[in-house]
C-alpha positions in Angstrom: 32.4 136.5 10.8 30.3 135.2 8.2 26.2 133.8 8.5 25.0 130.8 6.2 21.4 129.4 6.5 20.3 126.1 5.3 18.1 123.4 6.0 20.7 120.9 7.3 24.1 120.7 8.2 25.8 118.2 8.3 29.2 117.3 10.2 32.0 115.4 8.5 32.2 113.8 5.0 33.3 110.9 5.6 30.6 107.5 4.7 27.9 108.6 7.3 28.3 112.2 6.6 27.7 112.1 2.6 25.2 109.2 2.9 23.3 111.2 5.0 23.8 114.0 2.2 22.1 112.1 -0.3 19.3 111.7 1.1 18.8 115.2 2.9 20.2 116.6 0.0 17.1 115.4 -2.0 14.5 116.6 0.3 16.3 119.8 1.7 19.2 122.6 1.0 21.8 120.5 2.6 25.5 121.8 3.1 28.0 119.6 4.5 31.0 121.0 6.5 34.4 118.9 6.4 37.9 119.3 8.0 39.4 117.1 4.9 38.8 117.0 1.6 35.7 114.4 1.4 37.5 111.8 -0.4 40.3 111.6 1.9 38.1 110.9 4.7 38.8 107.6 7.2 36.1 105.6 5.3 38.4 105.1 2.9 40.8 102.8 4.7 38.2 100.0 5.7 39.4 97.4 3.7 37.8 94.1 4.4 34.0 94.4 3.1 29.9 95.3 4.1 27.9 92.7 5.3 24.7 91.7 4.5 22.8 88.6 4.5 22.3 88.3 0.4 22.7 85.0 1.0 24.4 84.5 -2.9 27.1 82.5 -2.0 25.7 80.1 0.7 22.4 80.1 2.5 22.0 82.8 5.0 19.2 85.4 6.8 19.3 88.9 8.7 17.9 87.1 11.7 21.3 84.8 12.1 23.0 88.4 11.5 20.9 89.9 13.6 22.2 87.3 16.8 25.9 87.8 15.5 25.8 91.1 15.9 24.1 90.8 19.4 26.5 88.0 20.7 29.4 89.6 19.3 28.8 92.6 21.0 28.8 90.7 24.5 24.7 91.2 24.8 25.3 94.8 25.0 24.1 95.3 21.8 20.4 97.4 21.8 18.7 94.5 19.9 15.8 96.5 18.3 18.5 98.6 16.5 20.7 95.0 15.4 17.3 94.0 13.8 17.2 96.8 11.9 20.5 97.0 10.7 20.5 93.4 9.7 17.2 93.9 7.5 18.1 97.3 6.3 21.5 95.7 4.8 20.5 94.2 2.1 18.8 96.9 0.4 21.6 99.3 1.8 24.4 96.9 -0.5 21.6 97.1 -3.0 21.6 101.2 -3.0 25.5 101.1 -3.3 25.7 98.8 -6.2 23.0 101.1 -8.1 24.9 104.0 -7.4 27.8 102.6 -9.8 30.0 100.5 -6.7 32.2 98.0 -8.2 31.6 94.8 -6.0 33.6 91.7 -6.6 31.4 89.0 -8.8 30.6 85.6 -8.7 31.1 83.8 -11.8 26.6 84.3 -12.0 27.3 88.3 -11.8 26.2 88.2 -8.5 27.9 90.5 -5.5 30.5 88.0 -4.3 30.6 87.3 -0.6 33.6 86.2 2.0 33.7 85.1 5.5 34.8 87.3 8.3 35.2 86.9 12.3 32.0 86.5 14.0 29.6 86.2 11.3 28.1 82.4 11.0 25.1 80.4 10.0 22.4 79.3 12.4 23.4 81.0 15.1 26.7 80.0 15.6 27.5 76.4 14.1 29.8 77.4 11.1 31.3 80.2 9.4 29.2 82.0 6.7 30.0 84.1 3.8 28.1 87.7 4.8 31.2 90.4 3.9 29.9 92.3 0.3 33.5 93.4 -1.1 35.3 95.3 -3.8 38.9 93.4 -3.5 40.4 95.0 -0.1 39.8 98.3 -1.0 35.7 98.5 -0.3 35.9 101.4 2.3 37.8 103.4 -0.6 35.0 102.5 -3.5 31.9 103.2 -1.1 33.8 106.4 -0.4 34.3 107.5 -4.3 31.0 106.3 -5.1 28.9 108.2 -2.3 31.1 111.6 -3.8 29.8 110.8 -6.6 26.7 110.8 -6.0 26.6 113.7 -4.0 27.9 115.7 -6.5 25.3 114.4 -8.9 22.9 115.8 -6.6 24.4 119.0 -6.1 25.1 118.7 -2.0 26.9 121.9 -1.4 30.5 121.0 0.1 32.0 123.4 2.5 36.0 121.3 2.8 38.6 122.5 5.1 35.7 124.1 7.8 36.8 122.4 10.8 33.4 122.9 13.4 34.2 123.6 17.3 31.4 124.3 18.4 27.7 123.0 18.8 25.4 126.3 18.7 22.5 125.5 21.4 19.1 127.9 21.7 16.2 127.1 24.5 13.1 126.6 23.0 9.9 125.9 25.3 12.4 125.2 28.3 14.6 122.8 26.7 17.7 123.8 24.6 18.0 122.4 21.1 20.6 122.9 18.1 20.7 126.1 15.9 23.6 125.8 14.1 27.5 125.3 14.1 30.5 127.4 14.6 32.9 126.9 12.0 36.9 127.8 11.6 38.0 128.1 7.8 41.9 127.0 7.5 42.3 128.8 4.7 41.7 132.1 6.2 41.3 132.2 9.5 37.9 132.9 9.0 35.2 132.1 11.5 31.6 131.0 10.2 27.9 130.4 11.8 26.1 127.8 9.9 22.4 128.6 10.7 20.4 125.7 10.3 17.2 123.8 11.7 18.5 120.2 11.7 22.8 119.3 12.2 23.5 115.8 11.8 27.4 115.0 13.0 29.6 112.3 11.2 32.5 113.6 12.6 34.0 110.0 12.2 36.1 108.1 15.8 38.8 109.2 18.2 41.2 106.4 17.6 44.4 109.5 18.2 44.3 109.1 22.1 46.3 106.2 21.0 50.2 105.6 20.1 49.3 102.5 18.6 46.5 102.7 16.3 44.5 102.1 12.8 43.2 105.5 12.9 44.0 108.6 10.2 45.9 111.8 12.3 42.5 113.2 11.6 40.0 111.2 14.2 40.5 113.6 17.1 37.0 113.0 18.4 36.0 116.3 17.7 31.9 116.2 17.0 32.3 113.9 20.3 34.2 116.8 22.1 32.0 119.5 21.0 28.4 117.7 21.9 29.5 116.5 25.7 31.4 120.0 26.2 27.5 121.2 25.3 26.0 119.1 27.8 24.9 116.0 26.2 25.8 112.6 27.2 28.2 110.1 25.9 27.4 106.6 26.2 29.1 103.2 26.2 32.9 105.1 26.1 34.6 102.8 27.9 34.5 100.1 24.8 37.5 100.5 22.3 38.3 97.6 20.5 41.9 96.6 18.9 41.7 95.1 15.6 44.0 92.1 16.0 46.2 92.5 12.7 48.1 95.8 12.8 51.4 95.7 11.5 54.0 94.6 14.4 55.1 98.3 15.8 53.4 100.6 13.4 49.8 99.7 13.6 48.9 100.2 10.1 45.6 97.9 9.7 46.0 94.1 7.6 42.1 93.8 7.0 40.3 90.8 8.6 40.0 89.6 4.8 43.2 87.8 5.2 41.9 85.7 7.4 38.4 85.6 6.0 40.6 83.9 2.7 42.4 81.2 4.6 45.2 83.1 6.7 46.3 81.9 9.9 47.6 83.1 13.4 50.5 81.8 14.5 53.1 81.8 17.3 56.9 81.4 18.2 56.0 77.8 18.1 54.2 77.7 14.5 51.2 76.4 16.2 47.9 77.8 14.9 47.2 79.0 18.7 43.6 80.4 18.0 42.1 76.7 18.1 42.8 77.1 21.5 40.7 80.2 22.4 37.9 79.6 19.9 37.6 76.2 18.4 34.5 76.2 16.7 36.0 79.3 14.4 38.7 79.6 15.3 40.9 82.7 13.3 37.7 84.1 12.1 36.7 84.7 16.6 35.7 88.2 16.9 38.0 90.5 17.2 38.1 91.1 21.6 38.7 87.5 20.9 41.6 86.9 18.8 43.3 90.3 20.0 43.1 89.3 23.7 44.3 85.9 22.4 47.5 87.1 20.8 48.2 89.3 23.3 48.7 86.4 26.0 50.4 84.2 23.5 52.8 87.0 24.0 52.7 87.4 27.7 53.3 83.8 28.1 56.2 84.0 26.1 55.1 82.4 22.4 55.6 85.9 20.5 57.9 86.2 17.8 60.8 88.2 16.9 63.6 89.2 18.6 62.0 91.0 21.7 58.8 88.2 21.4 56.4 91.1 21.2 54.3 89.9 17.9 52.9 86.9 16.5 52.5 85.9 12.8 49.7 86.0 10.0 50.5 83.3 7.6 49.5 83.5 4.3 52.3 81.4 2.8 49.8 78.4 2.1 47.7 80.6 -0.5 48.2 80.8 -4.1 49.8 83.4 -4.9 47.4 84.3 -7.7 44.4 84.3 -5.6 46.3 86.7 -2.5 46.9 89.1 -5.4 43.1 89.2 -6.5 41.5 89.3 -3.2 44.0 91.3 -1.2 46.5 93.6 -2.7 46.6 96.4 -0.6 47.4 93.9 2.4 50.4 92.5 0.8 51.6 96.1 -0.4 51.5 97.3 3.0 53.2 94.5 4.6 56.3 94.9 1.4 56.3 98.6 2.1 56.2 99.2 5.5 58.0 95.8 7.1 59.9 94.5 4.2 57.8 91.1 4.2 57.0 89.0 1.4 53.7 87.4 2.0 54.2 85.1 -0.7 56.5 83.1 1.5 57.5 84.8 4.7 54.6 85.4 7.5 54.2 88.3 8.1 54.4 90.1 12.1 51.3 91.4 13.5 49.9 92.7 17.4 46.8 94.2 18.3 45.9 98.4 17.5 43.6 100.3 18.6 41.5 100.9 15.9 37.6 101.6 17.0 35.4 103.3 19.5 32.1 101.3 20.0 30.7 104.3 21.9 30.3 107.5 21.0 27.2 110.1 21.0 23.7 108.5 22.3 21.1 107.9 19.8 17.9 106.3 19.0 17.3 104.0 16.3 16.2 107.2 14.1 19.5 108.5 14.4 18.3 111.4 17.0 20.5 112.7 19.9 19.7 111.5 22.9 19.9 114.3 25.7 19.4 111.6 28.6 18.1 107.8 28.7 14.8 108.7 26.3 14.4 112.1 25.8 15.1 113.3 22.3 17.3 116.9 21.2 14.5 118.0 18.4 17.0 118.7 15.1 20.2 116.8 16.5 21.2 113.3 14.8 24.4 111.6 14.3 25.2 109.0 12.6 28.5 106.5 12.2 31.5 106.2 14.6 30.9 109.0 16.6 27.3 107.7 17.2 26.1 104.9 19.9 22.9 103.5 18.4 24.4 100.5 20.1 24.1 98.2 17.2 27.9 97.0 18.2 27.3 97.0 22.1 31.3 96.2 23.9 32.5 94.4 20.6 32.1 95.3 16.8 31.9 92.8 14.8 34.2 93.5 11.2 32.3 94.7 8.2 29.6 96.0 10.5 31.1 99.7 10.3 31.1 100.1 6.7 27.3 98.4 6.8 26.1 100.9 10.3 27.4 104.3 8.1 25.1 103.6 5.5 22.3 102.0 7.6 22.0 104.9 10.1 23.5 107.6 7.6 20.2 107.1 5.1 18.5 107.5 8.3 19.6 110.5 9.7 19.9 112.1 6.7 15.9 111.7 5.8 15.0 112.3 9.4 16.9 115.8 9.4 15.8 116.6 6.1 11.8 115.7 7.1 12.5 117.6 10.2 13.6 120.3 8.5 10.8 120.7 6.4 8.1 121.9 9.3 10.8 123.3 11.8 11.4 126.7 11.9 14.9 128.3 11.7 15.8 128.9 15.0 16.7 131.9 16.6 20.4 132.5 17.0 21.7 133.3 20.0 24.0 137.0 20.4 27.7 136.6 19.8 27.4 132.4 18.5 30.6 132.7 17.8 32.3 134.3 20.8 33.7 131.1 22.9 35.3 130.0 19.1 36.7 133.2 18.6 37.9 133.8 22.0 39.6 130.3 22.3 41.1 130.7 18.7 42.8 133.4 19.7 43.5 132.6 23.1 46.0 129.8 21.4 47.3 131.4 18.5 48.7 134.0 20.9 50.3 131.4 23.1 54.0 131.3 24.1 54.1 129.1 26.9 57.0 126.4 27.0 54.8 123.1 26.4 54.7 121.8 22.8 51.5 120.3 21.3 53.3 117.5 20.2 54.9 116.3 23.4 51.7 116.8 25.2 50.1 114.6 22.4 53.0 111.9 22.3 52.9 111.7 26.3 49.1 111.1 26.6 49.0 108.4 23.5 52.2 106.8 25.4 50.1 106.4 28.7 46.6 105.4 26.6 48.6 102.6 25.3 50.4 101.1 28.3 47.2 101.5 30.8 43.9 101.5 28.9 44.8 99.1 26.5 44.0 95.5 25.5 44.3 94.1 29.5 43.4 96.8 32.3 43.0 96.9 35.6 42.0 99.8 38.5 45.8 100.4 39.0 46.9 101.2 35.3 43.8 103.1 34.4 44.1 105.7 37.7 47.5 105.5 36.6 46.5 106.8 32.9 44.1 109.3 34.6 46.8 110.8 36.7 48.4 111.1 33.8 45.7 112.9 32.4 45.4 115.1 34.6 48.9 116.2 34.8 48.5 116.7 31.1 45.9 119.0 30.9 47.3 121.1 33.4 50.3 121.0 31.3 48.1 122.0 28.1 47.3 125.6 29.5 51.1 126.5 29.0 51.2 125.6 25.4 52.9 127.8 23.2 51.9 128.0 19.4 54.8 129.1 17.0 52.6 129.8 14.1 50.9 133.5 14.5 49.6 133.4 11.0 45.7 132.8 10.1 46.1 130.9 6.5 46.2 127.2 7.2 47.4 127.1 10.9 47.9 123.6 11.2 50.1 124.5 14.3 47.1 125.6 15.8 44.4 123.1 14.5 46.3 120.5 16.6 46.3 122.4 19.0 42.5 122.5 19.0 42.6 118.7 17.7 44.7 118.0 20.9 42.1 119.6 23.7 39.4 117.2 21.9 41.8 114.2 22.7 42.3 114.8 26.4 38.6 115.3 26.8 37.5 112.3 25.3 40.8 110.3 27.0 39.5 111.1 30.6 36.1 109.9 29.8 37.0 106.9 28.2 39.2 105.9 31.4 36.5 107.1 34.3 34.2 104.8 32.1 36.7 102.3 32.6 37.5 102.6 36.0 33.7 102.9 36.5 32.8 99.6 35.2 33.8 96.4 37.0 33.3 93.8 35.3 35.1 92.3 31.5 32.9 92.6 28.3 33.8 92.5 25.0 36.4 95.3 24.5 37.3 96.0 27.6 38.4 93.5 30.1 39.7 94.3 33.3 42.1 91.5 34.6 41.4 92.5 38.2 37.5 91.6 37.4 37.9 89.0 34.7 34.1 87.6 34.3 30.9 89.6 32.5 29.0 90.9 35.4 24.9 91.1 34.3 23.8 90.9 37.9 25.4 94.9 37.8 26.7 95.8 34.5 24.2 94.7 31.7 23.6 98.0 30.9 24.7 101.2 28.6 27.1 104.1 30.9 25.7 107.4 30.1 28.5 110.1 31.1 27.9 113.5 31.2 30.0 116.4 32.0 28.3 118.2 35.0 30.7 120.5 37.4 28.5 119.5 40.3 29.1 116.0 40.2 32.3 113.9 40.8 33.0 110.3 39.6 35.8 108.5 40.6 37.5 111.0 42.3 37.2 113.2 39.1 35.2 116.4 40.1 32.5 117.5 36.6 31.6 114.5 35.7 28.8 112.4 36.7 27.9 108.8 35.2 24.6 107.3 35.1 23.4 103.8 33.7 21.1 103.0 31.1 19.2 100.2 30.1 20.3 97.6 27.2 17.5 96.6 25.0 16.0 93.3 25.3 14.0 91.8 22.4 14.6 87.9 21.5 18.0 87.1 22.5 18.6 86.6 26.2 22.5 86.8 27.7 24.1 83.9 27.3 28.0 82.2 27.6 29.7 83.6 24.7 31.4 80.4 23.1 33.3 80.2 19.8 
């Protein structure tokens, strides 16, 4: 085993983690430990754009982003924290495009702005153009750019450390972070990162799908490790499904296409969404338009052969003008489906694609270790975090706009921290639940495989917890669950070695995944009522009599919830500053 000590550590390397790196970087010996090399971090594959309200294209303000955001998110949005990622976006665009980003021009020189699903003017009477962008590839460019940057500031990288565990010491009665537990794949080796702030960025959990968005890599694991050390999660049971994933694979079409004119169409050819949301129509947000495909299908207008898709239409765009603004999207739909989008629509169905809950935190980016209380030292920031600025529904280009938002912020709030804490005390043997459970698989021979376990549990995810649920298909999923991780204490790993185990990452990766599975559906279950991204056909209105407010579940083996013994869930209030709940109309 080997000890590091530094100021800060920091938890994934994806947008959150290395924009928290360049500012704690600045301010504090900083190392930041990734599974991945940084650059191939999910970040990357946002395509669509960051919003702000620059207002460079057409008139617009943070506050009319600012009620977006909230209405998008059902009213579950924490409004404090939507003001101040509205007002913090403009200068966050502003940061990128200093640090070298290449953004899409206006013909002025300006950054060049596009319309995207949810985001209008005055509150809700028209479309607006808010979505910053560098063609369809912006996720990739923020990515390269905040590398860059981080190496220009000399942020120590530690790539290929994959952390499983959270290192926890008591101080004054209460128990706060001291460091991580780290497994190296190139050797085997196990590390203790000593530190007096970690900030995680460990990215989603998208994998307890079949059908998803989501990189093999977003196992949920800074999720995993936190609840597994006593800390809540919050909001779980919101997971929303991006509307345009390539029919059967999943693979994401970026929003963009129908932020430039594309159109949703079924069987029939009718542009269905004018239905379901006739003020915007295509451009709905996204629990919208998914849950509106998916019963276009149900009622038997999907397309194909087994009516099980409907189509994005691009056909009426020059092709000129697809091939500037979205080239990736047309790419994947020639590679992967054999489509032209030049002049054949191409087939698309709702994937899984992002978890609006995640780790509890304050708008500083702090852990939350119940409803108010703070962990001293402990922030997190992007997907895995719930500041709550996307409440039961994200709204697109939102994602790319929170990492940098609430990255900056955790990583100057870890970094101040830092600077007056002192480094706490590490408990004896930090590393001995790692090493013990390391082993424990490595030398397993029973006669379940990791990847049927994995296949079996995103095959019930998908056909009970998905875009429609109700109380029998999620008990059935949990029963399913269950069975599963009984089944996962008889795995058998067939690589003994210690240099790059991948055979044994997953298995690791795959522990994470049932964790986070069974919370997400007792969250479910738990909550009775339809908002945003998850609506329950056997409770089909929004219920704020009972359920306008956060779930807070914690694992706690005195407790049972829903017939599931160690866990206990607990509610938590939304904040409330200007925008009261109101019918959610489109």
């Amino acid at each position: 085993m080997q000890v590091h000590e530094y100021d800060v550590v920091i938890v994934g390397a994806g947008g959150a983690g290395m924009r928290a790196a360049i500012e704690s970087g600045q301010r504090a010996r900083t190392a930041v430990l990734t599974k991945i090399y940084p650059t191939r971090s999910h970040t990357g594959a946002a395509q669509g754009g960051m919003c702000a309200a620059l207002a460079n294209v057409e008139e617009d303000n943070w506050e009319w982003h600012t009620f977006d955001t909230i209405k998008g998110g059902d009213y579950l949005v924490d409004q404090d924290a939507a003001e101040v990622m509205a007002k913090e976006a403009i200068d966050a665009v502003l940061d990128l495009e200093k640090m070298g980003l290449p953004f899409n021009r206006t013909e002025e020189g300006k950054i060049d702005q596009r319309r995207f699903g949810g985001h209008t003017r005055d509150h809700g009477k028209a479309p607006v153009r808010r979505a910053c962008y560098a063609a369809d590839r912006t996720g990739h460019m923020i990515l390269q750019t905040l590398y860059q940057n981080c190496v220009k500031h000399g942020v120590e990288f530690f790539n290929e450390f994959y952390v499983l565990d959270l290192v926890m010491t008591e101080v004054d009665g209460k128990e706060q972070p001291a460091g991580v537990v780290a497994y190296e794949l190139a050797t085997g080796e196990i590390h203790v990162f000593r530190s007096k702030s970690v900030v995680f960025a460990t990215g989603g959990f998208g994998k307890i799908f079949k059908t998803t968005s989501n990189a093999h890599t977003l196992t949920g694991d800074g999720v995993a490790v936190t609840y597994r050390r006593g800390l809540p999660l919050e909001d779980m049971e919101f997971f929303q499904f991006h509307p345009t994933g390539l029919a059967g694979l999943g693979i994401l079409l970026s929003e963009a296409a129908r932020g430039e004119g594309g159109i949703l169409r079924n069987a029939d050819g009718e542009r269905f969404m004018e239905r379901y949301a006739p003020t915007i129509k295509d451009l709905a947000p996204r629990d919208i338009v998914a849950r509106s495909m998916a019963n276009e299908v149900r009622e038997g207008r999907g397309c194909g052969p087994n009516k099980d898709y409907v189509l994005l239409d691009l056909t009426h765009l020059e092709p000129a003008h697809i091939d500037a603004k979205l080239p990736d999207i047309t790419e994947f739909a020639r590679t992967y489906l054999g489509v032209e989008p030049y002049t054949e629509p191409v087939p698309v169905f709702p994937t899984a694609h992002y978890g609006m809950g995640g780790i509890p935190t304050n708008i500083e980016s702090e852990v939350l270790r119940d409803n108010t209380d703070v962990v001293p030292g402990l922030y997190a920031a992007g997907e895995c975090a719930c500041v709550s600025v996307h409440g039961s529904n994200r709204l697109g280009t939102n994602s790319l706009l929170d990492i940098n938002v609430f990255g900056k912020r955790a990583g100057r709030a870890a970094a101040e921290y830092a600077k007056t804490a002192p480094m706490p005390e590490l408990p004896e043997n930090p590393e001995a639940f790692v090493a013990g459970e390391i082993e424990r698989l490595r030398t397993s021979d029973g006669p379940e495989r990791v990847a049927a376990i994995r296949a079996d549990l995103q095959e019930t995810m998908d056909a009970n917890v998905q875009v429609f649920r109700t109380d029998e298909t999620m008990r059935k999923a949990l029963n399913d669950i269950e069975a599963l991780r009984e089944r996962y204490k008889n795995i058998g790993i067939q690589d003994r070695g210690r240099r790059f185990n991948l055979d044994l990452l997953e298995a690791m990766e795959l522990g994470f995944l049932l964790e986070i599975a069974e919370v997400v559906t007792v969250a479910a279950i738990h909550r009775k009522e339809s908002r945003g991204g998850h609506f329950r056909e056997d409770f089909p209105d929004r219920d704020d009599a009972n359920f306008m407010q956060h779930t807070m579940t914690y694992r706690d083996q005195s407790s049972e919830t829903e017939g599931i013994p160690g866990m206990r869930l607990e509610w938590k209030p939304v904040v409330v500053t200007r925008y009261q709940p109101m019918e959610r109309k489109y």
